[in-house]
N, C-alpha and C positions, 0 to 999 in steps of 0.2 A: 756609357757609365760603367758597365761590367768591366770593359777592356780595360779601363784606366783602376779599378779595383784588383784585375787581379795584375795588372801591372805592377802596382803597389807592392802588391803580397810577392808578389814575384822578387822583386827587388827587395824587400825585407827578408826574404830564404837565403839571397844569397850574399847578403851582408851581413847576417848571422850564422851561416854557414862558415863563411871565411875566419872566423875569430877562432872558431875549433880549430880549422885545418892550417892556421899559419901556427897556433901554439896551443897546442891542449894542453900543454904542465899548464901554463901561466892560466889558460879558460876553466880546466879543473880546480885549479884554487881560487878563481874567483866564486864560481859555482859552489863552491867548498864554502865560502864566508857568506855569501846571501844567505844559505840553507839555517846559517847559525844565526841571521837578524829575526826581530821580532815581526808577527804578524804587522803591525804598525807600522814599522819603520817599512816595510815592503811595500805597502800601500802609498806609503807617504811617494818613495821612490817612485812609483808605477803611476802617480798623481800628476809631478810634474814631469814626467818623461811623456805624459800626455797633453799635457800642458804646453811645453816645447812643439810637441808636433803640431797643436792647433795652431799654435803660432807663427807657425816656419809657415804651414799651408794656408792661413791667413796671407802670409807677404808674397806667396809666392803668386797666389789669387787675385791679387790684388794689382 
């Protein structure tokens, strides 16, 4: 179980990783417009982006 956890996180550093290192102008301005959304709407976002992942690992489990 560990393995396949920090697999995970493993592969999430470096898929976030890569959005910097192919464009920081474009990742600084997005970075730039989250900072200016509301408490709520960030949530909202952060809801179904988990939302999505239960779902993808639901099918992919399945």
């Amino acid at each position: 179980m560990w393995q396949e956890l920090l697999t995970a996180l493993s592969l999430f550093l470096v898929i976030e990783g890569m959005i910097p290192f192919i464009s920081p102008s474009k990742y600084r301005n997005f970075v730039e417009r989250m900072s200016q959304l509301e408490d709520t709407n960030l949530r909202f976002i952060g809801l179904i982006s988990m939302l999505i992942g239960l779902l993808l690992l639901f099918f992919i489990k399945a």
